[in-house]
N, C-alpha and C positions, 0 to 999 in steps of 0.2 A: 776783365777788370777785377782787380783784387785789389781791397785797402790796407793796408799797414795796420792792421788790428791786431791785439796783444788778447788771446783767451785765455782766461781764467778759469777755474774750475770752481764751486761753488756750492753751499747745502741744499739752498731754493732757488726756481726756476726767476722769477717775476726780481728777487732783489740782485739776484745775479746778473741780469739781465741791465738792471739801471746803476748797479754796481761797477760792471766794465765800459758802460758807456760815459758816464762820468769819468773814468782812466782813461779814457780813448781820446776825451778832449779835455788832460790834464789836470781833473781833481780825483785826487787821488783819497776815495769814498769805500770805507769796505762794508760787506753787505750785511754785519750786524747791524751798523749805522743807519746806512737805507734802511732795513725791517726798522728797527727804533723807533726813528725821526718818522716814518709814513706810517706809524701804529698798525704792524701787520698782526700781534700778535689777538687772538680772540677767542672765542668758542661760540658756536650758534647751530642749536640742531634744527635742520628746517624740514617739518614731516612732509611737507607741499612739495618740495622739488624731492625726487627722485633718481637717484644715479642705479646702476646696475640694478635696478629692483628693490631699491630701499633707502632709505630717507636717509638725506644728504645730512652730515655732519660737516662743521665748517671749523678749524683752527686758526682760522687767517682772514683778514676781512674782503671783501669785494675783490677780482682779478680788477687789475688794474691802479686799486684805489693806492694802493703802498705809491707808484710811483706821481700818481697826482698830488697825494698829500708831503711828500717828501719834495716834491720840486716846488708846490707853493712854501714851502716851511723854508729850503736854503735859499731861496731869489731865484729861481729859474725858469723858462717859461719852455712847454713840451707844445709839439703838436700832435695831435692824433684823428687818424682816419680810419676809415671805416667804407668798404664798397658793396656793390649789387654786382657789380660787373667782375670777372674772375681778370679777363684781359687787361681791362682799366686798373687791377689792382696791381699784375704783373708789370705793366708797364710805369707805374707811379713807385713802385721800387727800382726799377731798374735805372729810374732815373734820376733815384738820389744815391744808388750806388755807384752812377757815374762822375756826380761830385762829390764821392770821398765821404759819403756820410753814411755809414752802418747804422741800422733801425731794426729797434723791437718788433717782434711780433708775435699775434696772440695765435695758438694753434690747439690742435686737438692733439692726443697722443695715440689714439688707435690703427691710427696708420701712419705712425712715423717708422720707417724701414729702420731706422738706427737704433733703436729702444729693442729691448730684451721682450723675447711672447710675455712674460707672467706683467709686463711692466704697460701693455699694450691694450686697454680699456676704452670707454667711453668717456673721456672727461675732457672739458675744451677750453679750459685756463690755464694751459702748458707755454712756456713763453721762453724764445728765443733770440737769437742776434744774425739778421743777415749781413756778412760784409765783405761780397762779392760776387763775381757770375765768371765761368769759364765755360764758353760753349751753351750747355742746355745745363750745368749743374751749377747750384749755385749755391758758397759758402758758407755752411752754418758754424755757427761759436752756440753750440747749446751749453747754459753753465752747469747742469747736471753734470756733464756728461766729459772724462778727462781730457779729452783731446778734441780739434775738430772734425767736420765731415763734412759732406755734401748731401742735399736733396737738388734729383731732376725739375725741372720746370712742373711739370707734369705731380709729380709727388708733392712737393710745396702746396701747389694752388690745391690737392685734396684736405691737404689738412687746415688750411688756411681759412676755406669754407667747409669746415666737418658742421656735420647737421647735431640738431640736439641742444641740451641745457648748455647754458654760457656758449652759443655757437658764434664765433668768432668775425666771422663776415667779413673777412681778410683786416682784421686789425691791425695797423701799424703806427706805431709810435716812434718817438726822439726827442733831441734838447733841441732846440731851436734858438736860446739865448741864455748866457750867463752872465750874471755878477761879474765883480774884479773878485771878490770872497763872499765864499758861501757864510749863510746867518746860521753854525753851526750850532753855538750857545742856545741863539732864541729858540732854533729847533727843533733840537732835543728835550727841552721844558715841554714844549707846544705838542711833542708826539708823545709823552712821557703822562700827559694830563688827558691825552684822547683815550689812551690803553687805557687808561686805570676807569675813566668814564665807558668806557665799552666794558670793562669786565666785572662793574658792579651797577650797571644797568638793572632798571627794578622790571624788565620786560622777562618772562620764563622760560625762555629757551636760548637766552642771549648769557654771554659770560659765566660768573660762577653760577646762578640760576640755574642756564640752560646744564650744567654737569649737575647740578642733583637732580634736575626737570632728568636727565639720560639716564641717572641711578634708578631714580624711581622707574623708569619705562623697563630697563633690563628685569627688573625683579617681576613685571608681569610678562614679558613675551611669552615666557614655555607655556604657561597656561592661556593665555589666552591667544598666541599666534599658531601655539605650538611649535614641537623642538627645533624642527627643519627649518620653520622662517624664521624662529629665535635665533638660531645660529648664525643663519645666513646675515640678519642686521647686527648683529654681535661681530662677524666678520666685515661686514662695511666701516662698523666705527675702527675699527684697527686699520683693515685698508685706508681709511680717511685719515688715520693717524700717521700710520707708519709707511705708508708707499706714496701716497697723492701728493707731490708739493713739498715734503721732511714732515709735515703734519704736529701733533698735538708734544712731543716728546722733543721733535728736533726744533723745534720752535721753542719750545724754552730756553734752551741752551744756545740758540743764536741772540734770543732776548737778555739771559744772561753777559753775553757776550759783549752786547753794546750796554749794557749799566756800566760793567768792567769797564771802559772805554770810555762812557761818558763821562765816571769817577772822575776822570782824571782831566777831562777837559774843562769841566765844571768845580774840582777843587771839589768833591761832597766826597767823603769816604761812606756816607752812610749806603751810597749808590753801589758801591764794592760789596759791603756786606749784604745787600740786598741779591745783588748777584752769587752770591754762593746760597743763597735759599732757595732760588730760581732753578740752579741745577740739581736741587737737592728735589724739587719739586718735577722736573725733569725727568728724574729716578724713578720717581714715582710713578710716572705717563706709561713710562717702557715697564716696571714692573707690571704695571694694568696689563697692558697690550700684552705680553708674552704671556697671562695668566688667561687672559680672555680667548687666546690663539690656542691652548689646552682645551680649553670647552668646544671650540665650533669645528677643530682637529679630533675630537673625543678622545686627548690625552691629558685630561683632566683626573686629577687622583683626590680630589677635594667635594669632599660630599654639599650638596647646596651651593654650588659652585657660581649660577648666577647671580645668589645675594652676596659671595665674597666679593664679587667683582663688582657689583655695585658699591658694598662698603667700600670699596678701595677706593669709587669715584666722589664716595662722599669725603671722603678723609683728603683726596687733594681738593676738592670745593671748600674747604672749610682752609686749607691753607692758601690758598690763591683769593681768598676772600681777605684775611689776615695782610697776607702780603702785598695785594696790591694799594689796601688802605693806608699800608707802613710807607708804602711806594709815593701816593698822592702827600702824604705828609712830606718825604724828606724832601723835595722838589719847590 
């Protein structure tokens, strides 16, 4: 059984993911808009969860939440499941892929055979499209990823139940009912005032906060973790940025991306000009990241190298502080 599915390729897994499922059943949603409208864009470093040995850095909010708050915001109503039993969960796909209906699902990436070794970690908010079965393999649309493939029965259900932080517990999602038209307008207002409320949050590790609460941490590590673990959380915020998900850099410029876009739905040109400060601020993230990947690579030519990188993180806090306030106003 294979459905008539059209894959897309895409920046992020999770907007990609409810990006092509809204094309599948004819609205035609691109995935700036999804991230927008379901306010994926964030920062929050949380020292309590732990991923590879070091405190989890977040650019994006909750797995999952983009597509609940995106479907409450256009009129849409999703269902989602969640199982104990590996069989109960293979079989509850397989038996809505026999009527025609392709579903998200939440997975781990460390044992996804398709994903590149460097790309191949513990993290379990990786999200993709089943929509099909041939035999024992069955059809993935991952939107990372340029083209499709297949996962065995057998490989699916590992990663479906991978163990660990965000562990999956065979997660699957979909639309279940739409609108005659989605409530584009009111949606974009309504995801456009969450962001801005997420990113000047008065909590210290959340939004622009939590990036100077991360400046000030970098400028103590060497001394007090010392150099080895300094580096190695110095290399987590960058992996968190730059590999997990499009992270802190590519997520502006898909943020960017839907202002540009909303501009023009909403009539506000100031939303335009907002969007070229977004990728200007974008700039920024990736010049961080490649300065910070010198230090924990020890090709660093910059003396005091930890406080540059921190100032760096102070100088976009202090514009993402700015611009998101400019942001809540033109709206």
């Amino acid at each position: 059984m294979e459905i008539n599915f059209t894959h897309h390729q895409t920046a992020h897994c999770e907007n990609g993911v409810v990006s092509n499922l809204m094309k599948y059943n004819g609205f035609n949603v691109s995935e700036p808009m999804v991230f927008g409208i379901g306010s994926g864009l964030m920062f929050c470093y949380i020292p309590f969860l732990k991923v590879n040995h070091a405190p989890a850095i977040s650019y994006r909010t909750m797995p999952g939440q983009i597509f609940k708050r995106f479907a409450k915001r256009v009129g849409i109503k999703i269902k989602k499941e969640k199982f104990k039993n590996p069989k109960e969960a293979e079989a509850v796909l397989d038996k809505n892929l026999k009527k025609n209906n392709p579903v998200g699902l939440q997975v781990g990436v460390y044992n996804l055979v398709y994903f590149p070794d460097e790309y191949r970690f513990h993290f379990n908010a990786h999200n993709l499209i089943v929509y099909g079965k041939q035999d024992e393999n069955y059809l993935i649309s991952d939107p990372v990823m340029e083209t499709v493939t297949t996962l065995t029965s057998k490989e699916l259900e590992k990663v479906r139940f991978a163990k660990g932080a965000f562990a999956p517990n065979g997660h699957m999602y979909y639309p279940v009912n739409f609108p005659k038209e989605l409530k584009i307008k009111e949606a974009i207002i309504k995801g456009i005032k969450n962001t801005c409320k997420d990113m000047l949050a008065p909590m210290p590790i959340i939004g622009v906060k939590g990036i100077r609460y991360t400046a000030k941490l970098i400028r103590k590590w060497p001394k007090k973790k010392g150099i080895k673990v300094a580096n190695h959380y110095l290399g987590q915020i960058v992996r968190m940025q730059e590999e997990i998900g499009t992270g802190g850099g590519g997520f502006r410029y898909i943020y960017a991306a839907f202002l540009q876009e909303s501009s023009k739905i909403l009539n506000n040109n100031k939303l335009a000009e907002l969007s070229k400060e977004m990728t200007i601020i974008g700039d920024l993230w990736r010049d961080f990241a490649l300065d910070a990947s010198r230090i924990y690579k020890s090709r660093s030519a910059k003396d005091d190298a930890y406080n540059h990188v921190a100032s760096q993180l102070e100088t976009i806090a202090d514009k993402e502080e700015t611009f998101f306030k400019e942001l809540r106003k033109a709206i």
